[in-house]
Structure formats: C-alpha cells, structure tokens
SEZAKOL-590033 format. One record per residue: x, y, z of N, C-alpha, C in turn; residue number from 1. Coordinates in nm, 4 decimals. Example, Ala and Ser with C-alpha at 12.3 -4.5 7.8 and 13.67 -1.06 7.14 Angstrom:
// residues 2
1.3190 / -0.5690 / 0.7800 / 1.2300 / -0.4500 / 0.7800 / 1.3200 / -0.3300 / 0.7800 / 1
1.2850 / -0.2250 / 0.7080 / 1.3670 / -0.1060 / 0.7140 / 1.2900 / 0.0030 / 0.7870 / 2
This chain:
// residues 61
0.0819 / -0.1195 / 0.0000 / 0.0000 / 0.0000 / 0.0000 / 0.0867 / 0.1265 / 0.0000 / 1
0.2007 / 0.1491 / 0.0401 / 0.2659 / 0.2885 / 0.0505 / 0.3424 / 0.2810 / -0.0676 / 2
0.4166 / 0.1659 / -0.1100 / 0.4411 / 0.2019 / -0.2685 / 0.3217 / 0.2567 / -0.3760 / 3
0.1766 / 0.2088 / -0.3493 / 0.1030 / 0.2811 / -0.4184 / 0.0918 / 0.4667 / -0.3877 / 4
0.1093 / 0.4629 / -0.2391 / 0.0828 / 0.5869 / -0.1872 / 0.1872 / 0.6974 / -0.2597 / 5
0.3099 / 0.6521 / -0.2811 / 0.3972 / 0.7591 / -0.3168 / 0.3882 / 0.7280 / -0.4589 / 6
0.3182 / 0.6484 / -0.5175 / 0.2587 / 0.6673 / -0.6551 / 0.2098 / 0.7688 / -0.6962 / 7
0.1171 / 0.7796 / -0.6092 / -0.0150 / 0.8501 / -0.6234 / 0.0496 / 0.9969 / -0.6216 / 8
0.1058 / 1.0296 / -0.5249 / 0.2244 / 1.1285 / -0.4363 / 0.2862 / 1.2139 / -0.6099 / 9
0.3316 / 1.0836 / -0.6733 / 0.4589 / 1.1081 / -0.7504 / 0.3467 / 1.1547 / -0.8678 / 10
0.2748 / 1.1128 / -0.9135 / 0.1906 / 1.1421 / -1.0226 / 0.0768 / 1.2762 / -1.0205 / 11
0.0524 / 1.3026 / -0.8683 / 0.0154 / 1.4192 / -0.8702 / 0.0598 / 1.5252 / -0.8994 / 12
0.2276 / 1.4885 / -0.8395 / 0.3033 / 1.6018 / -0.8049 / 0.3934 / 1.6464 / -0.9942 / 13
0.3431 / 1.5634 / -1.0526 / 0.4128 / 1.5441 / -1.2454 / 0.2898 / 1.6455 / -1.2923 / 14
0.1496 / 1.6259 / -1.2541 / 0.0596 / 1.6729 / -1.2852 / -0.0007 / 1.8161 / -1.2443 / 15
0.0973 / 1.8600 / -1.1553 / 0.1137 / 1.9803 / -1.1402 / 0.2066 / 2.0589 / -1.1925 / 16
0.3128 / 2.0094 / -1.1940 / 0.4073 / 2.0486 / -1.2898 / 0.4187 / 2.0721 / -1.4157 / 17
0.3784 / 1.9694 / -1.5095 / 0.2930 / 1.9944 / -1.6257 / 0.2087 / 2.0802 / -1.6711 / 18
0.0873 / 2.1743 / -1.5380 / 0.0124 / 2.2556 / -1.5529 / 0.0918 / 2.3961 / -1.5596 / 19
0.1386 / 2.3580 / -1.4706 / 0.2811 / 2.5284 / -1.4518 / 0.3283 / 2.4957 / -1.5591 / 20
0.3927 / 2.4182 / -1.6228 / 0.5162 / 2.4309 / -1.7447 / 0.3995 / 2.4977 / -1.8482 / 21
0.3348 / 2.4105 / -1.8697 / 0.1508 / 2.5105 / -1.9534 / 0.1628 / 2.6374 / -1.9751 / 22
0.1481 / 2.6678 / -1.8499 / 0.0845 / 2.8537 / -1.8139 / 0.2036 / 2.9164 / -1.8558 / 23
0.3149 / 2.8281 / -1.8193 / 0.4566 / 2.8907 / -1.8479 / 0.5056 / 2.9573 / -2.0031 / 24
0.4560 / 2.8426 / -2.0884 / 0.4651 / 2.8620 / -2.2292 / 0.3628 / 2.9784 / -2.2908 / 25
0.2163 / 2.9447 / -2.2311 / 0.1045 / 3.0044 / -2.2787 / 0.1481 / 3.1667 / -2.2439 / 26
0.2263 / 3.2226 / -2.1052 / 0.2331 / 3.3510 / -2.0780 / 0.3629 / 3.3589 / -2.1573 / 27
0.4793 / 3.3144 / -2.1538 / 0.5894 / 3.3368 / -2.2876 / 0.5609 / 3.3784 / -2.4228 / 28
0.3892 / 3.2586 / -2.4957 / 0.3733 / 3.3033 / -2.6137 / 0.3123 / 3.4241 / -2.6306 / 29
0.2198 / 3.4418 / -2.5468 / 0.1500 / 3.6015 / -2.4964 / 0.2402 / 3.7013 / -2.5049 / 30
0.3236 / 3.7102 / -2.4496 / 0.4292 / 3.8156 / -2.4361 / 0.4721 / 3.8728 / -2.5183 / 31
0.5672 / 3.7159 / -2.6582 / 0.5890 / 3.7235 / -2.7760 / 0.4883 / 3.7896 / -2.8698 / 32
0.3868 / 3.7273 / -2.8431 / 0.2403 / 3.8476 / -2.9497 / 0.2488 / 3.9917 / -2.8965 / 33
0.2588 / 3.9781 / -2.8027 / 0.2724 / 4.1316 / -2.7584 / 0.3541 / 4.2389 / -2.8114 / 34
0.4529 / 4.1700 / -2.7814 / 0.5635 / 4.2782 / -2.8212 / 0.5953 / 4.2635 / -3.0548 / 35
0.5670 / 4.1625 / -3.0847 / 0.4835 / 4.1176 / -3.2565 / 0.4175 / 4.2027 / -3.2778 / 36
0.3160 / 4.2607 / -3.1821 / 0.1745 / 4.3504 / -3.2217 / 0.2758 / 4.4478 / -3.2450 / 37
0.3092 / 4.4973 / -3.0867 / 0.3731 / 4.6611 / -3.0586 / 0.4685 / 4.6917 / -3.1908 / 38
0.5560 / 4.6075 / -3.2425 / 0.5966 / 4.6240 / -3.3486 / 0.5919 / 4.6396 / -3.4592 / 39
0.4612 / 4.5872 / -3.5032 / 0.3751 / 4.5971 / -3.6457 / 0.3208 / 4.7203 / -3.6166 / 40
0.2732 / 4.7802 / -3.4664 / 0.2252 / 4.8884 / -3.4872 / 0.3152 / 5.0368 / -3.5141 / 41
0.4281 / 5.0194 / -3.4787 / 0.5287 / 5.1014 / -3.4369 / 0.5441 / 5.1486 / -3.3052 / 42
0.4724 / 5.1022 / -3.2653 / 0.4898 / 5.1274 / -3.0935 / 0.6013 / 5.0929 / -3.0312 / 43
0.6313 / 5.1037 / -2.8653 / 0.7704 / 5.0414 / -2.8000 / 0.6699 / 5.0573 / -2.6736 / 44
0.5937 / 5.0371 / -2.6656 / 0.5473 / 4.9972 / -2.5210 / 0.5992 / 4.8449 / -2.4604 / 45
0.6278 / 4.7571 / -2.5266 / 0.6839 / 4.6355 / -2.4911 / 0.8214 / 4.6684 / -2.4064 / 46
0.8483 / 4.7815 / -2.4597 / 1.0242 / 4.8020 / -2.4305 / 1.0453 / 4.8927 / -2.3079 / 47
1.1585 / 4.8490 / -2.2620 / 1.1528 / 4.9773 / -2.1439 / 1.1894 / 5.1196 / -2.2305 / 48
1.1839 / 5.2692 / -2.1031 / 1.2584 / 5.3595 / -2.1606 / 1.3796 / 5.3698 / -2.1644 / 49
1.4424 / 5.4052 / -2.2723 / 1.6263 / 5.4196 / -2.3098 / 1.6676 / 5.5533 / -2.2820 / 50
1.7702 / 5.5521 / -2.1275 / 1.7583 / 5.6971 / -2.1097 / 1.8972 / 5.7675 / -2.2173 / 51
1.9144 / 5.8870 / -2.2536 / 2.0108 / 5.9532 / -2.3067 / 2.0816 / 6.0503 / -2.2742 / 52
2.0805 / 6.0589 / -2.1168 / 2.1462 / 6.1321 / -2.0567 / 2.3087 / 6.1344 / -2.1089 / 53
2.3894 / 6.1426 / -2.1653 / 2.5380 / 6.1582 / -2.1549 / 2.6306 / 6.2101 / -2.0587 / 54
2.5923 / 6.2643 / -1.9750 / 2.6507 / 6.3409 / -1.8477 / 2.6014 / 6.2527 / -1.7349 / 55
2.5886 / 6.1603 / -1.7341 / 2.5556 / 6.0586 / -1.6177 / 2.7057 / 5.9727 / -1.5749 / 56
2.7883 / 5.9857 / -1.6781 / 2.9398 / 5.8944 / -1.6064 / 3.0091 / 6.0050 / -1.6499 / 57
3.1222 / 5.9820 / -1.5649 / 3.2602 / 6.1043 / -1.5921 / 3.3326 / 6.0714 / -1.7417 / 58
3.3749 / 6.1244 / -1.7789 / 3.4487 / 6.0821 / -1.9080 / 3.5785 / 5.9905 / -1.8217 / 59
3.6063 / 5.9320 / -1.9477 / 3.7486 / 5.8357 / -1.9269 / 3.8628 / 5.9359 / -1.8886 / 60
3.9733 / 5.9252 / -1.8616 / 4.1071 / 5.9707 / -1.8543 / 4.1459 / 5.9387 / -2.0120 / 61
C-alpha cells in the first residue's frame, strides 16, 4: 500500500508540474504576441525607456 501511496504522491506532483510548465509557455507566447503587435504597430510599449542622458558617467582619462 505505501508504494502505491507515493505513486499517487509522484503522479500528482508530475501533474502539477505539467500545468505550470503550460501557463509557463502560454504567458511566454502572450508576451511574444505582444511585443509582434507593438511592433507591427510602431509602438515600443513592450520596451523599457532608453535613457540619453550623456553626463551621467565622468568621461574616461
């Protein structure tokens, strides 16, 4: 009976994992459309902002 038990144990615990790896892909491919759209549109909301400060580090020697 307890070899069945950590069966049971072991197959639940695959079957949860499986569901996360899921959501995992499904929010990755989401993302990918996302930032696909923002691009076809010309947008950059996908992207962070790129700052252009130049006076933020000292110059080299």
């Amino acid at each position: 009976m307890y070899a069945y038990q950590l069966h049971e144990l072991r197959a639940a615990e695959l079957h949860r994992r499986a569901e996360r790896d899921r959501l995992v892909r499904e929010a990755l491919r989401a993302r990918r459309a996302a930032r696909r759209t923002a691009r076809r549109s010309g947008r950059k909301e996908a992207e962070g902002p790129v700052s252009t400060d130049r006076k933020r580090f000292a110059r080299a020697a």
